[in-house]
C-alpha positions as a Markdown table, in Angstrom:
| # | Residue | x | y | z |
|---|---|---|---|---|
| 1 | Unk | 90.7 | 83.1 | 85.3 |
| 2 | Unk | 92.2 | 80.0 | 87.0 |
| 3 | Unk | 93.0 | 80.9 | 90.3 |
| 4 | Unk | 95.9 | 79.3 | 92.6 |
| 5 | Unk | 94.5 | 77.3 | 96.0 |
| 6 | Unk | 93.7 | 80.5 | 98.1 |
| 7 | Unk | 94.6 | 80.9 | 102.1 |
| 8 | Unk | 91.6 | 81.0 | 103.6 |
| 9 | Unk | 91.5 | 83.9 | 107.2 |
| 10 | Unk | 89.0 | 83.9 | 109.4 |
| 11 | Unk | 87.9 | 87.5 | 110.3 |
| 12 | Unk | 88.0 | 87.9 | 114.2 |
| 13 | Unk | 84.5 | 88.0 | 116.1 |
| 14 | Unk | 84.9 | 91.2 | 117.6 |
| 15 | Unk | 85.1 | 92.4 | 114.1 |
| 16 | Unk | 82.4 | 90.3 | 112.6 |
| 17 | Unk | 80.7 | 92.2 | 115.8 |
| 18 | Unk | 81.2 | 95.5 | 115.3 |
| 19 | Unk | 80.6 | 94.8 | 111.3 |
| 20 | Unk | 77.0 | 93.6 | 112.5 |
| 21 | Unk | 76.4 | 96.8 | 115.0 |
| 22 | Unk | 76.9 | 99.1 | 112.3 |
| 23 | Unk | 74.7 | 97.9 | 110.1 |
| 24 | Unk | 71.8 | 97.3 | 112.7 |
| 25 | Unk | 72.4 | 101.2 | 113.6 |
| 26 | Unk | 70.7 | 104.3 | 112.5 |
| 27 | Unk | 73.3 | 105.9 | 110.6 |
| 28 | Unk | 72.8 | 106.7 | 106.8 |
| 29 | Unk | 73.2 | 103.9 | 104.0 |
| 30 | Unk | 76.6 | 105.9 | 102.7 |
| 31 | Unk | 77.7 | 106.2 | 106.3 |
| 32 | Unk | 77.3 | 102.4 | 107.1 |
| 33 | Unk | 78.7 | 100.6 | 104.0 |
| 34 | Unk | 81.8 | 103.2 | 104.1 |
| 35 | Unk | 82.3 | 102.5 | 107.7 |
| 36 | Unk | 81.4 | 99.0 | 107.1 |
| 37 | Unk | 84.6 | 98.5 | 104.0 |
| 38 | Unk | 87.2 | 100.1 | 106.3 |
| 39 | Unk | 85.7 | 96.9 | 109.1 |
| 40 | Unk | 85.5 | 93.6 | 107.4 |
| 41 | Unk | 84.5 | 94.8 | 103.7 |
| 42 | Unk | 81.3 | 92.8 | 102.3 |
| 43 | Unk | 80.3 | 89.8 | 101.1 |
| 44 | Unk | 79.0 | 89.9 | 97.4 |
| 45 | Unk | 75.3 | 88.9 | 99.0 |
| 46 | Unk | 75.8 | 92.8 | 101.6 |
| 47 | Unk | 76.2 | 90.6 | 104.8 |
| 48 | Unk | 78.8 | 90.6 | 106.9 |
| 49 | Unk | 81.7 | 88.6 | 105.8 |
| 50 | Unk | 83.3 | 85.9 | 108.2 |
| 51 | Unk | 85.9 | 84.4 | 105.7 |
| 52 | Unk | 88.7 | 86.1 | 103.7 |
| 53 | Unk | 89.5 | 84.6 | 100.5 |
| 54 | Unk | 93.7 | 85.3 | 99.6 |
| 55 | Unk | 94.7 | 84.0 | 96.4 |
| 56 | Unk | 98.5 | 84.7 | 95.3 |
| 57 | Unk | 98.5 | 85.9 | 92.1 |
| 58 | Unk | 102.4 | 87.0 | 91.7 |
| 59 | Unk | 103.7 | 86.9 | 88.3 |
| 60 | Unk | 107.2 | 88.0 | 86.2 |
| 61 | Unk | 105.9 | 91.3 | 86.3 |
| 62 | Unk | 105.1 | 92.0 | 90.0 |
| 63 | Unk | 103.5 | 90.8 | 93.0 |
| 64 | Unk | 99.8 | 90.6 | 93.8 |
| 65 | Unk | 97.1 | 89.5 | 95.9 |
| 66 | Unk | 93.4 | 89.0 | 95.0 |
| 67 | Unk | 90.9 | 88.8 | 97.9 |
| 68 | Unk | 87.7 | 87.8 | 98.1 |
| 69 | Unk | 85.4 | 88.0 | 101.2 |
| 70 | Unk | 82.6 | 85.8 | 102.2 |
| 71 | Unk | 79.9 | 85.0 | 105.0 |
| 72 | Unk | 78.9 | 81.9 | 106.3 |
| 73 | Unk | 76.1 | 81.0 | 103.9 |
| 74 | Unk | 78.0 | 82.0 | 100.6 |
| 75 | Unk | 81.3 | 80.4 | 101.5 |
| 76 | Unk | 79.4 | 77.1 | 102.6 |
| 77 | Unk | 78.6 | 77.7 | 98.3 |
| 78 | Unk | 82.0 | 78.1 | 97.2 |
| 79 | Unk | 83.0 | 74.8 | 98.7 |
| 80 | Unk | 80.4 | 73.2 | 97.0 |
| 81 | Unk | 81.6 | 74.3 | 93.8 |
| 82 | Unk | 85.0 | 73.7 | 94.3 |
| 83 | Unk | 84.4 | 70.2 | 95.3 |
């Protein structure tokens, strides 16, 4: 699929934060990644994302958005293969 140029958000430290706490805690792994979705959502790599990925995807039929979230080290990939 050929996706438009997407607007790229950074998520918020205090966030990122808060993302990172909850996975360094001692709750269960369902518990954590549930809790961790409703934060920030994940990176395809389980790390805390720090970039948000919106690509427009509107057509005749209706409007739509498809995100994508990344962290540091897997974004820093996706710019080299969009270059």
């Amino acid at each position: 699929m050929n996706l438009p140029k997407p607007t790229i958000v950074e998520i918020p430290k205090d966030k990122q934060e808060a993302a990172q706490e909850l996975l360094d805690s001692k709750s269960t792994r369902l518990t954590k990644l549930t809790k961790l979705n409703y934060i920030t959502g994940r990176c395809s790599c389980g790390k805390v994302p720090t970039k948000i990925l919106k690509y427009d995807v509107s057509d005749d039929d209706g409007e739509g958005t498809f995100i994508e979230r990344y962290c540091d080290s897997c974004f820093e990939r996706w710019v080299e293969k969009r270059v």
